[in-house]
KOLVOFI-421403 format. One record per residue (C-alpha): x, y, z. Coordinates in steps of 0.1 Angstrom, whole numbers, plus 5000, padded with zeros to 4 digits. Example, Ala and Ser with C-alpha at 12.3 -4.5 7.8 and 13.67 -1.06 7.14 Angstrom:
<nodes>
512349555078513749895071
</nodes>
This chain:
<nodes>
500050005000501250344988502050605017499450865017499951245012497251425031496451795031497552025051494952055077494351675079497851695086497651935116495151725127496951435127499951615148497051715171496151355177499951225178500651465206498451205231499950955212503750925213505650715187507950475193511550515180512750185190513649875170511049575166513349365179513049585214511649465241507749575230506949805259504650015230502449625233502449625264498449735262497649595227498049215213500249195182500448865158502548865126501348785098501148885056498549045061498149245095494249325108493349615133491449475163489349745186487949555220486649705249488949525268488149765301485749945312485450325310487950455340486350735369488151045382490551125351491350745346491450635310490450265322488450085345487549735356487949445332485249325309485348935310482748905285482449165267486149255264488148925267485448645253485048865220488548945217489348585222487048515195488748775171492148555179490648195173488548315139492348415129493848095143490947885116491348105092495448045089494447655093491847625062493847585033490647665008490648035025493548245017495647955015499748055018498648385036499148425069496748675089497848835121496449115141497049435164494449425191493749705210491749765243489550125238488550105273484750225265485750555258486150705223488550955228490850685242489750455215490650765187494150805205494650425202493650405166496350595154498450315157496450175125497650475104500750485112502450315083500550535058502150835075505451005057507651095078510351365079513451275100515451535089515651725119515751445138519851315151521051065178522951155201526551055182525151225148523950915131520450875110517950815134516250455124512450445125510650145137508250005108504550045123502649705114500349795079497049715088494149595056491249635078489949685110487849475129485349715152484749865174482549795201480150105209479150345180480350625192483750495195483550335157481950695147485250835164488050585150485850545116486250935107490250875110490550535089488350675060491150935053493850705048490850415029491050165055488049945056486249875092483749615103482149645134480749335154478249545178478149905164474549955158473950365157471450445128474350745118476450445106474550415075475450725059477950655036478750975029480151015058481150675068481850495033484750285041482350125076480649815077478949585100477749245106475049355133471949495117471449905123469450045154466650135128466149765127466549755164464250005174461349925149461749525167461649725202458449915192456949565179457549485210456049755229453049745211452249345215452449415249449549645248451949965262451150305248453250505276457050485278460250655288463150605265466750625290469750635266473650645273474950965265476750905231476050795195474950415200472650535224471150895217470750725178469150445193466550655215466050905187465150605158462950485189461250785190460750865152459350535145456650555172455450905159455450755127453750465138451750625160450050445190453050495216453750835235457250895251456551025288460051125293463451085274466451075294470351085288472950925312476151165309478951005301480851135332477651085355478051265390477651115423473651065425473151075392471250735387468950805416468251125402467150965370464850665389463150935403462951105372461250765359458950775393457751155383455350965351454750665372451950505345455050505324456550175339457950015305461550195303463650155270466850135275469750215248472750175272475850085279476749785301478149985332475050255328472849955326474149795356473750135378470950205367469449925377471449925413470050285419466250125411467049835439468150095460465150325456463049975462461250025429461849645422459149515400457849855389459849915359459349705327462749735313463549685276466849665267468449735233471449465223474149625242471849475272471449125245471748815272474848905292475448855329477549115341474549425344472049165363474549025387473649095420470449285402468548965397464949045412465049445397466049305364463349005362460949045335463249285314463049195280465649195254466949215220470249055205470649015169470248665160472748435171473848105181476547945201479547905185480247535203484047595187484747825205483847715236485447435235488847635225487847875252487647665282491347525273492647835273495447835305497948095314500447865303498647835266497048225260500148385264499548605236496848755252498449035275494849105296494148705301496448735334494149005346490948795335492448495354492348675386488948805376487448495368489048275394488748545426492448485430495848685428498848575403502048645428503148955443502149155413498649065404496849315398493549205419493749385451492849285483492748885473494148655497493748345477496748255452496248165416497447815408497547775375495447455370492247645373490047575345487347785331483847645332484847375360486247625388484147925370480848015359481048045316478448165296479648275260478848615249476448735229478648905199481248625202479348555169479248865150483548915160483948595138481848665113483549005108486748875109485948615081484248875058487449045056489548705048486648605021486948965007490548945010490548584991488748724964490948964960493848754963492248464934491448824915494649004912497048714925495948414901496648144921500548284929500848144963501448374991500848754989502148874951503249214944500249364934498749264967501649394989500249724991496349674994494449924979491549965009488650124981488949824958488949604994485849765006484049684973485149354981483949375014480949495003480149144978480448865003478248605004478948315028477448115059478348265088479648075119475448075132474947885098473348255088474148425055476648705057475649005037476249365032473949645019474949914997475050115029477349865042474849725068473749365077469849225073467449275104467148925125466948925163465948695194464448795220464448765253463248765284465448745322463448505341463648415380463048025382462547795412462948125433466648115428467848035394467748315366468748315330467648415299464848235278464248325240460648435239460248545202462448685172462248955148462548915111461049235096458149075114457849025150456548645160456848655205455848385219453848575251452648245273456548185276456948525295457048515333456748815355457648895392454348915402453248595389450248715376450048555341448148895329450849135310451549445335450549755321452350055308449450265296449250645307445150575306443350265310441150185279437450345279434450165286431650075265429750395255432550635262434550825241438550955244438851325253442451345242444951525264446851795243449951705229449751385246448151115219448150835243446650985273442851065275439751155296436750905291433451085286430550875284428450905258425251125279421451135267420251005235423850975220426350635210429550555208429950625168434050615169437050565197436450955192433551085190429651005199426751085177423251135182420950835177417950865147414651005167412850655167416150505179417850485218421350375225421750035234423049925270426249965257425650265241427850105210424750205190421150215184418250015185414750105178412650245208410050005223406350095213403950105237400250165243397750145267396949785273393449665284394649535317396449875327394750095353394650385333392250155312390749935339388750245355387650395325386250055306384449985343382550305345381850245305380349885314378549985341376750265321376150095291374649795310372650115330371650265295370549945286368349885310366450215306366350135270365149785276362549955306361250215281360649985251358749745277356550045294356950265259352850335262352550395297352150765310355450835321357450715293354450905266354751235291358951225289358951265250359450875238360950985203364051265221364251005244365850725226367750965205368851085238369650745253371450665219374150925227374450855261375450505251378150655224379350825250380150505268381450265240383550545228385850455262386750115239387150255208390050515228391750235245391649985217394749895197395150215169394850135139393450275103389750135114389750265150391650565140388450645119385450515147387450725166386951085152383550975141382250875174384551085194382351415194378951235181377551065211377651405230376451565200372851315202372751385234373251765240371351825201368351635219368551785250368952175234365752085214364051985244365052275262364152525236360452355232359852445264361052775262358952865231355952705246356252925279358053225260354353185235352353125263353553525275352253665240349153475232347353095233348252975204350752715202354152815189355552635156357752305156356852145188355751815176357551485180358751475140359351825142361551795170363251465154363851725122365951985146368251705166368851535133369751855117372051985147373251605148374251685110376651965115378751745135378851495107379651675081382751885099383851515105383651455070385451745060388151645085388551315068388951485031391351735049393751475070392451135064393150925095396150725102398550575130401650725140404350655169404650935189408250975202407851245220405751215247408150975261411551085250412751075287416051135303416650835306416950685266416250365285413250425296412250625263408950455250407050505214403450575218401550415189398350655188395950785163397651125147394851285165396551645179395051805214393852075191391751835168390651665195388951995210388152085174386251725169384351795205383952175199380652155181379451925213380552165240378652455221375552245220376052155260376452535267373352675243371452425261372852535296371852865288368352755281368152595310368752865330366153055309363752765314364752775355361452985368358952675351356952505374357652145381355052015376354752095339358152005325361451855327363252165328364652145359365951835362367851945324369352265344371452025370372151825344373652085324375152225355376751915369377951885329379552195323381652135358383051815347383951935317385052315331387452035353388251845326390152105303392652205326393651815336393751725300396252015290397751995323399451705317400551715286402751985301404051765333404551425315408151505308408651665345407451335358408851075339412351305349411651245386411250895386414550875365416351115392414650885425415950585406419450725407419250845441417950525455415350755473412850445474409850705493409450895457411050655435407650425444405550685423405050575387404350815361402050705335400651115326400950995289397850795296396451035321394851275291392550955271391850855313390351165317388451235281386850875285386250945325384651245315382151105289381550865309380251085336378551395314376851045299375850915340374851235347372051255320370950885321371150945363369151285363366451225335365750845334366650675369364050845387361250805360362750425358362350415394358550505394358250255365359649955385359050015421355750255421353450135396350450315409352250645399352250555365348550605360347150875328346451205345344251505334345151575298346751995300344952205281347452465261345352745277346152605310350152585299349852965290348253025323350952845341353553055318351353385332351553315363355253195365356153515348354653705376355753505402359153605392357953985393356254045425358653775441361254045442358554265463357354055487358853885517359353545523356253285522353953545498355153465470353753085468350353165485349753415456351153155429348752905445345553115450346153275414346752865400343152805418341453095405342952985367341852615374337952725384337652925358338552675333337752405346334752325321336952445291340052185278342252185247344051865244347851875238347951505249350851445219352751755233354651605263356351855280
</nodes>
């Protein structure tokens, strides 16, 4: 490979960087004190290792405790995928690989400083100025050429060491570095990886999240690129997505102050609905953080979901077993390399000596101390050599042990390709290949194909990234004292999890809940907090209105009530009043007892129709009289029978009409008298119309008028059935009732019994005119009380049947309220106004129709039955002797308003005697003219 000339500025930079990073003067052949803190094995061709050998140092120290797994078992794995590699003789066979491995101690400003070494070779140097001390040429050691680099580790420290090597074109393939940034080749064009992106990662988290029903999370990242990409992938994905809400996102500095970690738990504690917490972390942030949660005895509140950097390793949950149960976790797919463990296990002190940190593991591993100068402080037991990992330790191999192998054997299949290209079977390195040109390797790189060491393909992208295929996990607690890791599910572009294989503290097997509100009810709808998708107020759908989205609620159609569930509508019951209700019972018993009463007259009169008193009380007005008393009665079935198009029309025909034969006969019976006695005043002759057919003529014709404004209301609304929604549209939707009624409005109703009422009061005023008529010539009196007693009920009836119309709703809405109050006293009340109003129009027929038959026929059916003897012919009245009882009534009235008390009937009498002598031999038979 050609030595590079770079510009100026990449040049200061470089002396910038070199000024942390002194360079060795001394021959190879020195003793390597420059090694003493990196691996180096020769080879043709020399690959860059980057290992996180150590953890990141506190107080100013570059390096802090050693990483078994993550540091030595990966680095191990870089050094036995080289070891196969220089065995196979179909891969790069006559080149030898070696390696310079060196530990970046989690930090990427260490790791850039450290890097340098890789560039070193590519560097021209000027040694002019530079003289030993006896004037000779200084001579330079030659810096190892490294191809390639395998790492590193965390993204920020590949982002770091990856913006050096693609100056001087030296491809890099990272085993763990996941940041989405990575992928911008632009930027990074000479980086690769064998670990699929955190875009992948964090769309198989959100899977995650959202099988599990959580809508409310807190995203905790490690300050840095692996981890603030990570979070920030998290986060656009979800508002693409939609469905998940971030309660808080927080960042772990990477120099975190004393407290720090229980600030952030309580932090977490401040959104405490917000129990699932994903995590994009490092290993020593995860394992504090989840220290500072055992401390803040928060174990089992937070559901932790870890990124890969979490994957299935031991060190962050030892000693954190119970806060860390139930965490789930990712880890791009991956089996156990059973190779390796074997070669691992017989690694010894006395075999590994190549390894410069496998001393310092030993003591690690094994709890012991190697001499005087081991580094483990504080142990009293002595290392003896013979210890043996996985017998005398626990061993668990590490997750990327994998992905290190795989990345070291896409650079030797890219680098065989290369060689079979440009070398054509010339064994060893030839020419052409002893200075590696790194863009034609990285389009090498970039056009693998091969089964990994999982039995996986290995391929690259045209961004330089690896497919999408992850396990997941879950830490589990077993028999109360084992824990491990158990693969619950993986994630191809697709998430398949296995959920009746998760296990939770609790032991509940119902998934715990990270939701900021629990889901609404049936019937209610989200009121959404602003700015806050996932969190909401439930409002329940009130009144006549349905659950019509997650959203919103809509009004049900008029006929229709919400269901129970108020989910939607169903059609509101119809009612109407049923024969065996009260509000019908009362009514159709006065109505029987009256028509069986009017029957009996009838049947009385027919059998005694030529006797006196039946002849005297007018047979022909009579019946017609009886006849409406009886419509008035069976008009109480006609209002309570089932409407329909049949009753609907009896109903406005009868309605008004039996009042109408009654009041038309008793007006014309009314007025005969009145003309007779108003006649009898002027002269003795006897005033027109007052026989039988004459009077038959008059109600007939008055009956008429009523018939023909009921016809005319037939051609102007013809009758018909209609539900009635209204009238019982209560509070309460369930208690909401259809009437199914005639469409008979209050106002046609009083309309249809208009004519009726202004027959009843014409012939009330008659009465009264009629009121001064002696006894015993007519049936005037007994007509006034009836009219009287009539025009009460009905005067009553008016402001009852309007009434409550008014105070139906007002009642059926107390009932509702005493139902919700539990206020049993009122809550007994039931509220059936809506039947109130026909109740009282039948009621009240019923009794204007008792009150005539009771007034005008009981007594004279009476006499019939139980005093015969009265019922005998009596003098025949002369008309002369009606106008002399006219006369005389007319100045009864007169001088009654002169005379005191007592003198008024002695005249009336003595005047009636002196009349009755003086005609007592003169007659003019009216016999026909019944009074």
């Amino acid at each position: 490979m050609d030595l590079v000339r770079i510009s100026r500025t990449q040049y200061q930079l470089l002396l910038f960087l070199c000024y942390w990073f002194p360079v060795s003067l001394q021959r190879v052949e020195t003793p390597p004190v420059e090694y003493a803190h990196s691996i180096r094995l020769d080879g043709d061709i020399i690959l860059g290792g980057l290992f996180p050998v150590h953890s990141r140092g506190e107080r100013g120290v570059p390096c802090g405790e050693l990483k078994k797994e993550k540091g030595i078992h990966r680095l191990e794995a870089m050094l036995f995928a080289i070891d196969l590699i220089n065995k196979d003789p179909e891969l790069l066979p006559n080149v030898t690989l070696g390696a310079r491995i060196l530990d970046t101690c989690s930090r990427d400003t260490y790791a850039l400083e450290q890097s340098l070494t890789f560039v070193q070779a590519l560097i021209e140097r000027d040694g002019s100025d530079v003289r030993c001390a006896n004037g000779d040429q200084p001579i330079f050691a030659k810096p190892d050429k490294i191809v390639g680099v395998i790492g590193a580790a965390a993204s920020s420290v590949s982002i770091m060491v990856a913006n050096i090597l693609r100056l001087f074109k030296i491809p890099q393939i990272s085993y763990a570095s996941t940041a989405p940034e990575l992928s911008d080749n632009t930027r990074y064009d000479f980086f690769s990886r064998v670990v699929p992106p955190d875009s992948y990662q964090a769309q198989a988290m959100l899977d995650i999240v959202t099988a599990m029903g959580w809508n409310y999370v807190s995203t905790l990242a490690s300050e840095g690129n692996y981890g603030e990409s990570g979070v920030e992938a998290f986060v656009q994905i979800s508002r693409e997505m939609g469905g998940v809400c971030i309660a808080q996102s927080l960042k772990i500095p990477r120099e975190p102050r004393p407290g720090e970690f229980d600030k952030i738990i309580r932090r977490l504690l401040e959104t405490p609905n917000a129990r699932a917490i994903i995590m994009f972390a490092n290993e020593d942030d995860i394992r504090r953080v989840l220290d500072a949660a055992k401390r803040s005895n928060q174990t089992g509140h937070f559901l932790w979901v870890g990124s890969d950097s979490w994957g299935s390793k031991i060190s962050p949950v030892i000693q954190q077993e119970r806060v860390a149960e139930g965490a789930i976790t990712i880890l791009p797919k991956r089996a156990t390399v059973e190779a390796f463990d074997r070669y691992f296990r017989s690694r010894s002190l006395s075999n590994n000596r190549r390894n410069v940190w496998f001393a310092e593991f030993w003591e690690e591993n094994f709890g012991c101390k190697l001499g005087m100068h081991g580094k483990r402080p504080g142990s009293l037991k002595k290392c003896t050599g013979l210890e043996k990992v996985g017998r005398d330790s626990s061993y668990e191999q590490e997750g990327k042990v994998q992905f290190v192998m795989d990345a070291v054997y896409a650079m030797a299949h890219a680098l065989h390709r290369m060689h079979r290209d440009y070398c054509f079977g010339y064994p060893g390195l030839c020419p052409r290949m002893s200075n590696i040109n790194g863009k034609e390797l990285l389009g090498y790189i970039r056009n693998v194909n091969f089964n990994g060491s999982a039995g996986t393909p290995v391929v690259f992208n045209q961004k330089g990234d690896a497919p999408g295929r992850y396990d997941i996990f879950q830490y589990q607690i077993t028999n109360k004292s084992t824990a491990e890791y158990k693969v619950i599910g993986q994630w191809t572009n697709k998430l398949h999890l296995n959920v009746d294989a998760m296990r939770w503290r609790t032991g509940d097997p119902t998934l715990p809940a990270s939701v900021c509100s629990v889901p609404c009810q049936m019937g209610e709808r989200k009121k959404i907090v602003k700015g806050v998708p996932c969190c909401w107020h439930c409002e329940r759908c009130e009144g006549y209105h349905f659950q019509a989205s997650e959203f919103s609620c809509e009004l049900c159609p008029y006929e229709q009530h919400p269901d129970r569930n108020r989910t939607g509508c169903i059609p509101i019951p119809i009612i109407k009043l049923e024969w065996h209700s009260a509000w019908a019972g009362i009514p159709v018993f006065i109505a029987v007892l009256g028509i069986l009463a009017t029957s009996f007259v009838v049947v009385t009169f027919v059998r005694y129709n030529d006797t006196p008193i039946v002849r005297a009380s007018g047979r022909e007005m009579s019946y017609v009289l009886l006849t409406g008393i009886f419509l008035c009665y069976a008009i109480t079935f006609l209002m309570i029978a089932t409407p329909s198009l049949a009753i609907c029309s009896f109903r406005r025909v009868f309605l008004g009409l039996g009042m109408c034969f009654s009041y038309a006969a008793l007006l014309t019976k009314t007025n005969r008298i009145h003309r007779i006695f108003e006649q009898g005043k002027k002269s003795v002759a006897a005033p027109r119309f007052i026989s039988p057919a004459s009077q038959l003529i008059i109600t007939f014709s008055l009956i008429s008028v009523q018939l023909l404004g009921v016809f005319v209301w037939f051609a102007v609304d013809p009758p018909h059935t209609v539900v009635d929604y209204g009238e019982q549209r209560t509070s309460n939707p369930e208690k909401a009732r259809g009437v199914l009624k005639c469409d008979i409005s209050d106002l046609s109703l009083i309309c249809s019994l208009g004519y009726s009422i202004l027959l009843m009061v014409t012939c009330t005023v008659y009465a009264i005119k009629t009121r001064g008529v002696p006894e015993t010539f007519n049936e005037a009196k007994p007509i006034g009380f009836t009219m009287y007693t009539t025009c009460i009920i009905w005067l009553a009836f008016i402001p009852i049947f309007f009434g409550t119309a008014q105070s139906a709703e007002r009642c059926v809405w107390i009932q509702y309220n005493c139902r919700n109050r539990d206020l049993l006293s009122k809550c007994s009340i039931t509220c059936h106004l809506m039947y109130i109003q026909t109740t009282t129009l039948t009621i009240s027929l019923s009794l204007s129709a008792s009150v005539s038959l009771g007034m005008l026929y009981m007594p004279k059916v009476y006499v019939i039955i139980f005093h015969p003897e009265q019922n005998v012919p009596k003098r025949k009245r002369s008309f002369k002797a009606i106008v002399t009882a006219a006369t005389m009534s007319g100045k009864l009235v007169q001088k009654g308003s002169d005379r005191p008390n007592g003198e008024v009937k002695t005249e009336l009498c003595e005047s009636m005697e002196t009349n009755t002598s003086s005609t007592k031999t003169t007659y003019v038979s009216y016999s026909n003219h019944a009074i």
